[in-house]
PATI-520979 format. One record per atom (N, C-alpha, C): residue in one letter; y, z, x. Coordinates in steps of 0.05 Angstrom, whole numbers, plus 5000, padded with zeros to 4 digits. Last residue first. Layout:
PATI-520979
AYZX/...
//
This chain:
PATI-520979
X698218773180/X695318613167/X693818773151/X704319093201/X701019073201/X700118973177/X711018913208/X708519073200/X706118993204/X717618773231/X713518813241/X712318993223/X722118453242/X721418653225/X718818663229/X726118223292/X724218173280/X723018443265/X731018273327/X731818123310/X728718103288/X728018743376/X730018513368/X731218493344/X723319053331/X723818933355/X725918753352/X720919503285/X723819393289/X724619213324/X715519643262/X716619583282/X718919403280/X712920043225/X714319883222/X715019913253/X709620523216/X708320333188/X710620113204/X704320843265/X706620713263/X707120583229/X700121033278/X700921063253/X701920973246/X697720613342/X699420963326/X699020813300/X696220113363/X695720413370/X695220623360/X700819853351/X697919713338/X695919953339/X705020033377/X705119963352/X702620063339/X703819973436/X703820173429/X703820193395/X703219383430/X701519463434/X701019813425/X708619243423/X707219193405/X704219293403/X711119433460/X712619483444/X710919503426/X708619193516/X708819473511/X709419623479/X711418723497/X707718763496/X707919023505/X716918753508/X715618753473/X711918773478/X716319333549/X716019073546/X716319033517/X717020003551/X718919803563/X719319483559/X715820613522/X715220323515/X717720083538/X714221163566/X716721023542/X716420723548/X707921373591/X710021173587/X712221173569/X703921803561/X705021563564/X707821503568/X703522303520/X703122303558/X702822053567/X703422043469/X703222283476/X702222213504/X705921443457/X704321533461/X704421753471/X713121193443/X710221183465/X708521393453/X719221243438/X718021053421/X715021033453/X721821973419/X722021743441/X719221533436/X724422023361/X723422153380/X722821933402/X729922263313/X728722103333/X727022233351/X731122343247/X730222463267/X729122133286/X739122243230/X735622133229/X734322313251/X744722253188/X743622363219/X740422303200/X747122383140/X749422233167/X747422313190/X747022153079/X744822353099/X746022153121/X748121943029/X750422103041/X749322233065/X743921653003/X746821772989/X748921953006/X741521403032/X740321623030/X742321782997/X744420853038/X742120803020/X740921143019/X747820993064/X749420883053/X746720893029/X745521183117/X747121393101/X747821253078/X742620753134/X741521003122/X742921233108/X747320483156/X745520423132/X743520583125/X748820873198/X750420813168/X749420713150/X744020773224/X745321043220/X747421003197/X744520193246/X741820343234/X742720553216/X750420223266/X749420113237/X747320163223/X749120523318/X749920693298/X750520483267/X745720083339/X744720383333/X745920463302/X749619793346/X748019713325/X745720053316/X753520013386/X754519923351/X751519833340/X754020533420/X752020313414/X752020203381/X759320663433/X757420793449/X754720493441/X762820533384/X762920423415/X761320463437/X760420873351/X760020703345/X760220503370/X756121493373/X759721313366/X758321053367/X753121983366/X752221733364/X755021613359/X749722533398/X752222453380/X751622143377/X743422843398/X744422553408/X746922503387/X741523523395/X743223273383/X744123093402/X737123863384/X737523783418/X739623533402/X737824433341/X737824163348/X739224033367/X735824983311/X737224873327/X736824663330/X730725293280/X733325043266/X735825003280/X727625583292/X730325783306/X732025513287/X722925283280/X722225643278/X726025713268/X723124783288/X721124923269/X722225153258/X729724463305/X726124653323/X726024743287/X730423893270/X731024113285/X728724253287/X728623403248/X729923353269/X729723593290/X727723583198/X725723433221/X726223473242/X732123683175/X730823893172/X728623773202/X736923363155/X735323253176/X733923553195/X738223613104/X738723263115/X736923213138/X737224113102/X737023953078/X736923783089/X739124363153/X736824413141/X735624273126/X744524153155/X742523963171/X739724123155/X746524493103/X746624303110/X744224063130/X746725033145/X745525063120/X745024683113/X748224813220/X748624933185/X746524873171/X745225043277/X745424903258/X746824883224/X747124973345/X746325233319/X746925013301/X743824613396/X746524693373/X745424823356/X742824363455/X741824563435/X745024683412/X744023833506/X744924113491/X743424113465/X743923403520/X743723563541/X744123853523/X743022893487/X741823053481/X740523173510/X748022503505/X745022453523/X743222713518/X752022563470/X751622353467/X747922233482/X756623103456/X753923143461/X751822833463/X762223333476/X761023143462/X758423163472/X765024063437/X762723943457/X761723603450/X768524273415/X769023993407/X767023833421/X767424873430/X769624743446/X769724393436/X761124843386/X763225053409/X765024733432/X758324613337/X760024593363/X762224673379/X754624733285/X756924953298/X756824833324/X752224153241/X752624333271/X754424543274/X754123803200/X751523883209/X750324183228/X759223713209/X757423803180/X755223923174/X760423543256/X760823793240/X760223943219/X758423013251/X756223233279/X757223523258/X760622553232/X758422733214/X757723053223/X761622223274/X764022353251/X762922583234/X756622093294/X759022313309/X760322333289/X750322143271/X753422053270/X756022213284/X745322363308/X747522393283/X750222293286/X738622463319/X741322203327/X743022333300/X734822983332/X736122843309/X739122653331/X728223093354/X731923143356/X732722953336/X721723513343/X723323323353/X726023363356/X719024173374/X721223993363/X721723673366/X712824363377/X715624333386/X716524063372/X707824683363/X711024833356/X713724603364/X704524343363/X705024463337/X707924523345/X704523723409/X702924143402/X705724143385/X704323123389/X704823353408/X703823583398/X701222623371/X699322763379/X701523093399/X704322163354/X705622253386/X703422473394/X701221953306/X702921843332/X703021943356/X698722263273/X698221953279/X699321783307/X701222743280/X698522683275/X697222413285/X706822723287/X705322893305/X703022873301/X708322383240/X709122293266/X707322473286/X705822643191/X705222373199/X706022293232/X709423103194/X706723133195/X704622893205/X713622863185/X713422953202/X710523013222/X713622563131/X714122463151/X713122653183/X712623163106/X710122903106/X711122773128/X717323283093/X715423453114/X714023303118/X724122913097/X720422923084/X718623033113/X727922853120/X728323013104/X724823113086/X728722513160/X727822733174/X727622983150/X726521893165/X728022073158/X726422373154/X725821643237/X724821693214/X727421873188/X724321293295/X726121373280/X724021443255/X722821153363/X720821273339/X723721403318/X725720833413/X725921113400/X724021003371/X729920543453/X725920563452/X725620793437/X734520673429/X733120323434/X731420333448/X735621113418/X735520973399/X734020673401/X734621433475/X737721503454/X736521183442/X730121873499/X729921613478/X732121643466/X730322283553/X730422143529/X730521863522/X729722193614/X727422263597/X728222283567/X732121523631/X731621803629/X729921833611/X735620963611/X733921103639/X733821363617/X733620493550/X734720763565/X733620843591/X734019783545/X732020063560/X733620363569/X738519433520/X737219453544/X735919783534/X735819193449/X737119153467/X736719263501/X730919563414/X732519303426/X735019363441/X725419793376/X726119693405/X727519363399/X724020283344/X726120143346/X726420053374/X718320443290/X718820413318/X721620213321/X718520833234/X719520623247/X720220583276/X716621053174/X716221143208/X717620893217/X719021113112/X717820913136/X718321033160/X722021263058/X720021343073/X718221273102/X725920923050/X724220893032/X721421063043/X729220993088/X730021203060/X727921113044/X727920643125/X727920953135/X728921163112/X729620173101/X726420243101/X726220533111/X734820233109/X733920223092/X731220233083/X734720223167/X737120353157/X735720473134/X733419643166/X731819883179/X732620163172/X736719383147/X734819303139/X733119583147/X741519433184/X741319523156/X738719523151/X739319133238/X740119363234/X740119563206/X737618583218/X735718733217/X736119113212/X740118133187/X739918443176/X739218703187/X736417793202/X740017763219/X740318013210/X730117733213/X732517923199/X734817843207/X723617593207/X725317603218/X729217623201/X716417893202/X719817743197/X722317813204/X710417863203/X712117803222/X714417723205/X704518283216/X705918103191/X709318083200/X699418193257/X701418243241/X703718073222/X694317913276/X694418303268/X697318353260/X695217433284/X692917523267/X693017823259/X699717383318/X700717343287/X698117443277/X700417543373/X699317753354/X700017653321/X702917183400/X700917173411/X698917383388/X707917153374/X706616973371/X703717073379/X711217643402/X709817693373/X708317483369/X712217373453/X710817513449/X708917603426/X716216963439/X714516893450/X711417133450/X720017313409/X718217163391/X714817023403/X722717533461/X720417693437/X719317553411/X724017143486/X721617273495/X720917503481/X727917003440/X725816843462/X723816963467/X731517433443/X730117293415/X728117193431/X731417813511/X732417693490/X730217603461/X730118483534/X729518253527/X730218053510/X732618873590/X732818763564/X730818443556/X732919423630/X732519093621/X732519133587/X737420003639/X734019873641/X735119563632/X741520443613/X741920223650/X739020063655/X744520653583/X742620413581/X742320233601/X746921103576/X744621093592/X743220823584/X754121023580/X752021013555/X749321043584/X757821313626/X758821193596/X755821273589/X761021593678/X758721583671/X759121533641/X766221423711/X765121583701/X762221493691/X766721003774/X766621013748/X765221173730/X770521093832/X767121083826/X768021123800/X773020833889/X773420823862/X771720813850/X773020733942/X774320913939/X773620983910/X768320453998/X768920433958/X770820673945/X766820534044/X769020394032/X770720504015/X762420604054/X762520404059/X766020424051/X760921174026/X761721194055/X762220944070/X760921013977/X763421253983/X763621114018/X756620813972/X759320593960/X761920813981/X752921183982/X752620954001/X755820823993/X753721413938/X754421623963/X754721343987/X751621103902/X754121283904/X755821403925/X746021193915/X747220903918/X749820953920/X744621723904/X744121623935/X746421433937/X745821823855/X748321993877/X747621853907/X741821533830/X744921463819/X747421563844/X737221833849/X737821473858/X740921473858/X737422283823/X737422263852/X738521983861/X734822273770/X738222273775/X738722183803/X730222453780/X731122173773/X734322083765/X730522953785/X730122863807/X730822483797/X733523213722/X731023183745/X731322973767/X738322993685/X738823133711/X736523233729/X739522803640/X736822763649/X737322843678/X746222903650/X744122663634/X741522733642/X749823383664/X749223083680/X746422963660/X754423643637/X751723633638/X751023433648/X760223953643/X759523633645/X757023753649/X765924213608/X763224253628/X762423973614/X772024583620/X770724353616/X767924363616/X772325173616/X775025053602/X774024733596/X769025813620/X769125513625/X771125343610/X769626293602/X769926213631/X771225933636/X766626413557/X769526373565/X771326263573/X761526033551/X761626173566/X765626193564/X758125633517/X759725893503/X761626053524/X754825413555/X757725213541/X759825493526/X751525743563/X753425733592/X755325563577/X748125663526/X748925943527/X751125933551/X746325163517/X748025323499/X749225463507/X743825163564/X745225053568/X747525123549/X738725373553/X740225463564/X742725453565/X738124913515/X737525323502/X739225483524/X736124603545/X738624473529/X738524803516/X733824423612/X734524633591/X736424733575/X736324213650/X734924063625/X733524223605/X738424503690/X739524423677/X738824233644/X733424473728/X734224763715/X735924593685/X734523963759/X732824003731/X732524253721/X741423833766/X739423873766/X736924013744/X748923993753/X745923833741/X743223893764/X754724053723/X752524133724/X749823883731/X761724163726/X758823983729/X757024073738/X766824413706/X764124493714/X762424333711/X773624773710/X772024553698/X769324383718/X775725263732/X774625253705/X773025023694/X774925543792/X775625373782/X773825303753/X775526073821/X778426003803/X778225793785/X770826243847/X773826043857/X775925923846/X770126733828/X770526663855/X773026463868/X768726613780/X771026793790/X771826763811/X764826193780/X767926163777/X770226363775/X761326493800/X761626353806/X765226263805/X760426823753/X760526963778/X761526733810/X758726423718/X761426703719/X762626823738/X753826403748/X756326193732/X759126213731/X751326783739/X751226633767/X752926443762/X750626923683/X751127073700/X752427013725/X747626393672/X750426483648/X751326653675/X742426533702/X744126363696/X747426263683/X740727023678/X740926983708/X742926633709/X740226923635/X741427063647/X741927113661/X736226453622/X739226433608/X740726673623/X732026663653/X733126363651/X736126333650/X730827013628/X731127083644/X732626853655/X729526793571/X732127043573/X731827013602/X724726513587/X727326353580/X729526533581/X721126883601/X721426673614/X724326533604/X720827123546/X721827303566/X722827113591/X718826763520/X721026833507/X721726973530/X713326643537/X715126503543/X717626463533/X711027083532/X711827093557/X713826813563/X710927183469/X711927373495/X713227283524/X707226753477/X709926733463/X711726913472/X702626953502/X703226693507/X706826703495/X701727693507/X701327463487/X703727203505/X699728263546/X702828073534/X701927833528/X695628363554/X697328563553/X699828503536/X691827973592/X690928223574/X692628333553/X696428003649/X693427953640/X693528093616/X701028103663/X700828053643/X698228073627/X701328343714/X702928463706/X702328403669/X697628043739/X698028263747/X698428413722/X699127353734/X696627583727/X696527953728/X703427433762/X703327413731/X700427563716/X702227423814/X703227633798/X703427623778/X698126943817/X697327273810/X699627453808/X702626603801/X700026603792/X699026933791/X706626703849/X707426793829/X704826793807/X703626393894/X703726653890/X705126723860/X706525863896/X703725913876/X703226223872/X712626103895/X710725783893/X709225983879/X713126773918/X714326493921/X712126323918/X714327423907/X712327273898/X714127043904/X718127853903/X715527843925/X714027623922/X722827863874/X720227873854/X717927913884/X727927743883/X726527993887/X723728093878/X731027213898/X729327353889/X727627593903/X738727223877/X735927203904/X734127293881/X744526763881/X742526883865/X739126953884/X750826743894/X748626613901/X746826833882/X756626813909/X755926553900/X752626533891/X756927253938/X757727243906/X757026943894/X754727653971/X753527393974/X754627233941/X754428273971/X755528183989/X755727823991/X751928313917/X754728283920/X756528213942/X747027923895/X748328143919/X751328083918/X744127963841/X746327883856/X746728093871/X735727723821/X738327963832/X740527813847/X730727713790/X733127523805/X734927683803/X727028123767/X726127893794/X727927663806/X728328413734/X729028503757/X728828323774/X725328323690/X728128233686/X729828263715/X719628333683/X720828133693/X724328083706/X718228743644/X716928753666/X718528503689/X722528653606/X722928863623/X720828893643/X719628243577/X722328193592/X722128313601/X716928483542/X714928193570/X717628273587/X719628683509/X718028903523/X715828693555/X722228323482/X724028463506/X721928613524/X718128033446/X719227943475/X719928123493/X718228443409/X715528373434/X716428303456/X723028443388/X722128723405/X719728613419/X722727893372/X724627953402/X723628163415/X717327433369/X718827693357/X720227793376/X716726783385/X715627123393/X717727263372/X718926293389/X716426293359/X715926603362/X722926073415/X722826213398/X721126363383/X718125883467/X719726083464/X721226203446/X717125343454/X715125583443/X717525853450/X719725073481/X721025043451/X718825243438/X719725133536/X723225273530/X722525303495/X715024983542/X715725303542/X718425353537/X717024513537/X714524613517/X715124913520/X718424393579/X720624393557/X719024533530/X715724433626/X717124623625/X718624553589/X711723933627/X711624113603/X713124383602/X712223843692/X712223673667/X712923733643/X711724233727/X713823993736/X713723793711/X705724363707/X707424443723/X709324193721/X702624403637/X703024233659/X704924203677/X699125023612/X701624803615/X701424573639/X697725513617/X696725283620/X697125043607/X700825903632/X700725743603/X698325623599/X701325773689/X700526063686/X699226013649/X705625393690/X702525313691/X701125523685/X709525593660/X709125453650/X706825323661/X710925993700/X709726103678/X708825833658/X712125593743/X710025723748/X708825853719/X717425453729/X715125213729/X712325363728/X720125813730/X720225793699/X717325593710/X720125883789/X719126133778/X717726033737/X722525463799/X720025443811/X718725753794/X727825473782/X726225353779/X723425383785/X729425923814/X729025993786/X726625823769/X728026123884/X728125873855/X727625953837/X728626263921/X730226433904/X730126263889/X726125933967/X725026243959/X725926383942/X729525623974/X728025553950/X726225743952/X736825903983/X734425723996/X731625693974/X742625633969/X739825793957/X737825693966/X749025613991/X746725373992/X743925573985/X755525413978/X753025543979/X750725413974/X759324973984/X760125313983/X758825453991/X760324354007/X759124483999/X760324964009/X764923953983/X764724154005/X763124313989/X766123183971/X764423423965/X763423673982/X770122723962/X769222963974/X767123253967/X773522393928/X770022263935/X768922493963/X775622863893/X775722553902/X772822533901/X772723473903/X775423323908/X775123093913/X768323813883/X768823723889/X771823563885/X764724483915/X767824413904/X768124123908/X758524833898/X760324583912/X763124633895/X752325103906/X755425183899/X757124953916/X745825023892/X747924963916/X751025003900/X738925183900/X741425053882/X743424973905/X733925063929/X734325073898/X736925013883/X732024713991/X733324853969/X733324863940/X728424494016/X728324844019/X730124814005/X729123983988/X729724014018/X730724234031/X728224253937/X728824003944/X729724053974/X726524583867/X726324443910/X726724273912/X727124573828/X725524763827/X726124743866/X734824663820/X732524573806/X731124683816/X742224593814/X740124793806/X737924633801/X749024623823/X746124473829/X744624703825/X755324513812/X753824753810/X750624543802/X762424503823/X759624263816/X757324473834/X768924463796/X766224523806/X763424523795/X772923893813/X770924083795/X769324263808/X778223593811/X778123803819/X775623893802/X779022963800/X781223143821/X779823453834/X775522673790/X774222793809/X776922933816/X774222563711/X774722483736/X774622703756/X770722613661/X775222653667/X776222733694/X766522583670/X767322403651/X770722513644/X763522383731/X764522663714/X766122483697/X761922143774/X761522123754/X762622273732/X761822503816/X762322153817/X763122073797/X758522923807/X762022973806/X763422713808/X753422773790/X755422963773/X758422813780/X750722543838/X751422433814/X753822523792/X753622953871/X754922713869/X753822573846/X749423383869/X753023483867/X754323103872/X745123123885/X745323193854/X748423253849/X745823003930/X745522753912/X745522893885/X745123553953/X748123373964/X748023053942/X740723593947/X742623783927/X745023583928/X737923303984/X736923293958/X739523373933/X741322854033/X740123154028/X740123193994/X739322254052/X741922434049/X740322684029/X739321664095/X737421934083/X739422114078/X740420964096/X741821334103/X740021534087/X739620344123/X738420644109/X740120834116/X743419754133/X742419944139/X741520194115/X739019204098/X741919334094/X741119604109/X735318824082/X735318934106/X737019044114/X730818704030/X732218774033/X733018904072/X725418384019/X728018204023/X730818404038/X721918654011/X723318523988/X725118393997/X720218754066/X717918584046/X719518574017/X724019084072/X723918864095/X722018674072/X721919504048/X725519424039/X724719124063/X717819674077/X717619684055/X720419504038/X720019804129/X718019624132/X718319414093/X722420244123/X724419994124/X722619834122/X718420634104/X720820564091/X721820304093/X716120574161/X715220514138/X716720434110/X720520924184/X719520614194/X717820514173/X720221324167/X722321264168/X722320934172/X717621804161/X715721504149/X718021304144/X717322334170/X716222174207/X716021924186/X723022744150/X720522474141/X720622364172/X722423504168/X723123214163/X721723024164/X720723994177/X718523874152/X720723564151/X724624154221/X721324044223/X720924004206/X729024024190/X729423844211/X725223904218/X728324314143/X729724084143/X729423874172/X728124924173/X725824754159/X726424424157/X733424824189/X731024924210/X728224824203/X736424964152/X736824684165/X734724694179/X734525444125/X734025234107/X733925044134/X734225984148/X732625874151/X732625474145/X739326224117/X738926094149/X736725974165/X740026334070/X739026054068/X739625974104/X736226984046/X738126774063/X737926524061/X730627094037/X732327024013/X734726964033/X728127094085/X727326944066/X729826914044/X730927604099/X731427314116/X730327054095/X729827974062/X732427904062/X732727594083/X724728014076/X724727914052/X727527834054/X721627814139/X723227914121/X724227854098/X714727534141/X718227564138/X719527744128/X709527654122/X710227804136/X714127814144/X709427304073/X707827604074/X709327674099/X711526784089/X712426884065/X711727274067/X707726604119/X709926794138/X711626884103/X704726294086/X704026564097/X705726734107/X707925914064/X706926104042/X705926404052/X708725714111/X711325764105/X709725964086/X703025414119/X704325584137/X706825774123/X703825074063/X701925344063/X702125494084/X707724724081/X708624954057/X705925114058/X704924504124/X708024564127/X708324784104/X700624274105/X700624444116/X703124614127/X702624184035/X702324074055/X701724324072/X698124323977/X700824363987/X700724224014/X696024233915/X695524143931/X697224153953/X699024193867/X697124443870/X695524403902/X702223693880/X704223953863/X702324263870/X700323243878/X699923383900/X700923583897/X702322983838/X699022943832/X698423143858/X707322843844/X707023093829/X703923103824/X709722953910/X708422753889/X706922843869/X715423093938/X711923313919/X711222983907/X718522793999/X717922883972/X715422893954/X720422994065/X718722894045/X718923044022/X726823124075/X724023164075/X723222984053/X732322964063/X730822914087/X728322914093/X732622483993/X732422784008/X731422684047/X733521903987/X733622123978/X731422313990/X738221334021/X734921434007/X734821733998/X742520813997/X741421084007/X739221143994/X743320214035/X741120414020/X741720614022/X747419664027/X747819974041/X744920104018/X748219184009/X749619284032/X749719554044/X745718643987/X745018923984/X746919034009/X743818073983/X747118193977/X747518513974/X740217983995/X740517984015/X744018034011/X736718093941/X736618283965/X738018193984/X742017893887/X738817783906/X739018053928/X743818143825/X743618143855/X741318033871/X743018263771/X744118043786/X745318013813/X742018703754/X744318723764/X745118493767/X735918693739/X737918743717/X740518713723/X734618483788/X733818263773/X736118383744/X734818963816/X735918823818/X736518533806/X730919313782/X733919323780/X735219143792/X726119013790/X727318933764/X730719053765/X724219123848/X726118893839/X727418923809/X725219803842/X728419613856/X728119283849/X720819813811/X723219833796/X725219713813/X717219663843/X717219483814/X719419523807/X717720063889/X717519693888/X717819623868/X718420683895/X718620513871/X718620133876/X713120993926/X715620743929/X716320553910/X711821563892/X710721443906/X713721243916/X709421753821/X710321843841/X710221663867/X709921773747/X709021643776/X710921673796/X711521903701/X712422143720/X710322003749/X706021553667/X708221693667/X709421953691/X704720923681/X703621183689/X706421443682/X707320423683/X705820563658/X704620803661/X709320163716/X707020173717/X705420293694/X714920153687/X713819933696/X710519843698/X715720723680/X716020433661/X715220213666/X715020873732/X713620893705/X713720773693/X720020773758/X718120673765/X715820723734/X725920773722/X724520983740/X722120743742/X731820473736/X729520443716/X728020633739/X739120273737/X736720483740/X735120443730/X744619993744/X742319933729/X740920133746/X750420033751/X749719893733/X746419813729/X754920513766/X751920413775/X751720273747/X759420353816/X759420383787/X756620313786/X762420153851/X763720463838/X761920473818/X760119663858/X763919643859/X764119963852/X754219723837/X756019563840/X759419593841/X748520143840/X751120083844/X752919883852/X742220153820/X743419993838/X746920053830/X736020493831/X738720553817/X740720303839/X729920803814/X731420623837/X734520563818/X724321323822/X727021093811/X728220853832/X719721743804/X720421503820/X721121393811/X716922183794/X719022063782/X720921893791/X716622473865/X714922463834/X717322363808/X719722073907/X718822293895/X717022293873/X723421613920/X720421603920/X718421793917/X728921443895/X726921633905/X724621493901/X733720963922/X731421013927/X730921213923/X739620663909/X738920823910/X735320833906/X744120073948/X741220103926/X740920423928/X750419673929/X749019923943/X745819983926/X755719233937/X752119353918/X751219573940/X762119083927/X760219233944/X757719303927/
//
C-alpha cells in the first residue's frame, strides 16, 4: 500500500508511506531553496516519489493537511478577512466563550478550504489520481507521534501543542492501536504558541521562525531581573479546574494584539533578556503544569509529544524530569512539517494497513551516488582541489583534530529542521577560534546562540546528566552538562547555561557518521563528541545537491568539504 502526505502550509512537505511505514519526506525548500517556503509542494512529492520508487499511478490514497486553509508564512502579518473579523469579536465575546473550544468546529467548517478542486487539479498534472482526504491539523500531529512511537501503540498518551492549526492549539488524546480518541481540544485563543511567537516578533525577531533564538537568549538575564518581567506575565495562562485537561488564556490579548500589550506593560522598563527569560518560565510552567495535570487525570504514564511548542528542547528538559512520566516520545522536528508523515499514515490506517512502523533514523531525503558527485566536482576543478578517499570517513575524523571546519555531505538528506551529520558543518568543538570562525565566516548567526554537539552514544554519560537513560538521537532535548563536555566539546554547548541540544549517535543508527566520530576520538586522544551545525548559509536552505554542496562551500569560510567519497579544498 503507498499513500502520499501533502502540506502546503508554510514549510511545505510531502511524505510518502509505504506498507506502515514512511519512507521518504523532503520539505519543499530544499528544493527551491527558499527557506520555510510556503505553498504546493510539486518539487518535493516528485522527488519523494522518485526517492520511494513509486510512479504516480501506484499512489493509493492522499491525505491532505488541515481543513482550513494554511498561514503562508510571508502572510503571517498580513491576516485573512476571516481572522481580522474573528480579531474583532475577540473585543466584544465573551472571554469564557472564547477560551472554550465550542466555537472551534464552527470556525472549521466557515474558514474551510473552497481550493478543493484546485488541489486535485494539481495531483492530476503529476500523474496522481488516488482519492483526497483532508484531515484536521492536531488529529495529524497525535498520529505522527502515536504511529510511530518507538515502543508501540498499545497505550499512550498523546499530547499536541503549537501556535494554530484549524482554531486549535493543542489537543489531549488517548492513543490505542491505530485509534486515536481525542480528550481535549484548546481552542487557539489559549495559544501558548502564539503568545512565545509574538514576544519573539515584539524582539524583533522573526515570527514562526526565530522562536529558538529566544529560547537560547533566554539564559543570558539575571533571574532576580527575570522574575520581576515574569510577574507582570505569569498570570496570562490559567487552569480551570472545572476543565482539567486544558489550559486558558487570561491575558485579553489574542495574535497580533498581544504587540501592544507587550508594549504596555514592557515599553521602557524591562530589557530584551528579561523578557525573554520570563517568556520561556512561562513556557516551561504552564507546560510541566498541564502535563501533570494531565496524567492525573488519566492514569496514563507513557507520553508522546509533538507539535511546534514541542521544539523547545529547555522545555522539554523540564517535562522529561517530570515524576509523572514513566516513557516520553518527542516527535522529531515536530512543526507543521511533521504534518505530511500523520496525513500519509492516517491514509494507510484507513485503507487497510493495520501495521505502522516506529519511527528509526530521519534520513528520509535523496541521495546522490560516486557518479553524480564526480560529475559535478568536474565542472569546478579550476576553483578546487579535488581527492578522493576510500578513507574518507577517518580521513575527516582526522582533519577535525587538526583544526578544520568541515562541510559533510553524504549519503540520503535529513528531513527536518536539524542537521544529524549528512548535511551538517562539523568541527572540533574544543578551540574558541573554531567557533569564532564558524559564526563569522559562515553561518553569520547572533552572538548568543548555540551550536549542538553529535556524541557518541557510549560516551553521552561522560559528557551529560541524562535523566531516565533518555535516548536523545533527533536533538529534541537540552541536557545539563558535566565538567568534562566543558573541556571536549565546550562549542557544542549554549555560551552562557553549558547545556547541550545532543544528537546521540549509534553506530546502527548511521555507521559512517559515527566512524567520523571514532576517528576523531582516536586522533583527539579520547574526545567522544564534535560540534555540529547544519551545512548552509545564515537564512538559507540546508544544502541538498552536490551543486548546492559546492556552491555553499565556495561561499563561506569553509576550509573542507567532505562530499561522498571526495575530500575538497580550495585553490
Amino acid at each position: 500500500m503507498i499513500t502520499l502526505g501533502i502540506h502546503d502550509g508554510h514549510t511545505a512537505t510531502a511524505a510518502i508511506a509505504v506498507n506502515g511505514k514512511i519512507v521518504a519526506c523532503i520539505s519543499e525548500e530544499r528544493l527551491v531553496r527558499e527557506k520555510e517556503w510556503g505553498g504546493f509542494p510539486t518539487n518535493a512529492i516528485k522527488r519523494c516519489l522518485e526517492v520511494a520508487g513509486v510512479v504516480p499511478e501506484q499512489v493509493n490514497g492522499v491525505g491532505y493537511v488541515s481543513l482550513m486553509p494554511l498561514t503562508i508564512h510571508k502572510s503571517y502579518d498580513s491576516p485573512t478577512l476571516y481572522k481580522r473579523l474573528f480579531s474583532y469579536a475577540t473585543r466584544i465575546l465573551p472571554k469564557s466563550f472564547l477560551r472554550s473550544s465550542a466555537w472551534v468546529r464552527t470556525a472549521q467548517k466557515v474558514g474551510g478550504r473552497k481550493n478543493q478542486e484546485e488541489h486535485r487539479r494539481l495531483l492530476a498534472g503529476l500523474g496522481i489520481t488516488a482519492p483526497v482526504k483532508y484531515y484536521e491539523h492536531h488529529l495529524l500531529h497525535a498520529a505522527a507521534a502515536h504511529l510511530q512511537s518507538p515502543w508501540g501503540k498499545d497505550q499512550n498518551l498523546v499530547i499536541t501543542n503549537d501556535g494554530s492549526g484549524d482554531a486549535v492549539c493543542a489537543s489531549v488524546n488517548i492513543g490505542r492501536g491505530n485509534d486515536i480518541q481525542r480528550l481535549e481540544t484548546i481552542s487557539n485563543y489559549n495559544s501558548l504558541g502564539e503568545f512565545y511567537t509574538r514576544v519573539t516578533q515584539y524582539l524583533a525577531m522573526k515570527p514562526m521562525s526565530h522562536e529558538y533564538k529566544l529560547m537560547g537568549l533566554a539564559p543570558y538575564a539575571k533571574e532576580s531581573y527575570g522574575l520581576k518581567t515574569y510577574e507582570l506575565i505569569k498570570d496570562w495562562f490559567q487552569f480551570n479546574p472545572r476543565r482539567p485537561l486544558a489550559f486558558e488564556n487570561h491575558s485579553g490579548y489574542w495574535r497580533w494584539q498581544y504587540l501592544n500589550g507587550f508594549q504596555k506593560i514592557f515599553h521602557t522598563k524591562h530589557r530584551f533578556d528579561n523578557i525573554a527569560w520570563a517568556a520561556q518560565k512561562l513556557i516551561e510552567e504552564v507546560q510541566t503544569q498541564w502535563i501533570k495535570n494531565i496524567i492525573r487525570e488519566t492514569g496514563i504514564h507513557n507520553v508522546v509529544l509533538c507539535g511546534g511548542v514541542f521544539l523547545n528542547v529547555k522545555a522539554n528538559h523540564k517535562i522529561l524530569l517530570l515524576d509523572e512520566i514513566d516513557k516520553l516520545f518527542i516527535f522529531p522536528s515536530g512543526g507543521d512539517e511533521c504534518l505530511p508523515m500523520g496525513a500519509a499514515l492516517m491514509q494507510q490506517v484507513e485503507l487497510g494497513q493495520q501495521n505502522t512502523e516506529p519511527l528509526h533514523t530521519l534520513y528520509l531525503g535523496d541521495s546522490f551516488d560516486d557518479a553524480a558527485i564526480e560529475l559535478e566536482l568536474r565542472n569546478w576543478t579550476q576553483k578546487l582541489n579535488i581527492e578522493r578517499r576510500d578513507d574518507i570517513h577517518e580521513h575527516v575524523g582526522r582533519r577535525l583534530n587538526d583544526g578544520m571546519v568541515i562541510a559533510r555531505f553524504f549519503g540520503r538528506m535529513e528531513w527536518g529542521a536539524r542537521a544529524l551529520g549528512n548535511r551538517s558543518i562539523i568541527a572540533d568543538g574544543r578551540k574558541p577560534d573554531v567557533i569564532i570562525r564558524i559564526n563569522e565566516a559562515i553561518k553569520n548567526r547572533d552572538f548568543w546562540m548555540p551550536f549542538a554537539p553529535s556524541v557518541l552514544h557510549e560516551r553521552v554519560n561522560d559528557y551529560f546528566i541524562v535523566p531516565k537513560n533518555y535516548f536523545s538521537p533527533y536533538m529534541t532535548m537540552a541536557f545539563q552538562s558535566k565538567p568534562l563536555a566543558r573541556e571536549h566539546i565546550r562549542g557544542g554547548l549554549h555560551p552562557y547555561d553549558f547545556t547541550g541540544r545532543v544528537q546521540m549517535v549509534k553506530e546502527d543508527w548511521n555507521p559512517e557518521y559515527y566512524r567520523v566520530l571514532k576517528s576523531f576520538e582516536t586522533a583527539s586522544g579520547g574526545v567522544g563528541g564534535i560540534l555540529n551545525t547544519s551545512f548552509n548559509l545564515h537564512g538559507e536552505a540546508i544544502v541538498r545537491t552536490p551543486r548546492d554542496a559546492v556552491e555553499t562551500f565556495l561561499n563561506s569560510g569553509l576550509d573542507a568539504l567532505a562530499i561522498g567519497l571526495y575530500f575538497v579544498t580550495k585553490k
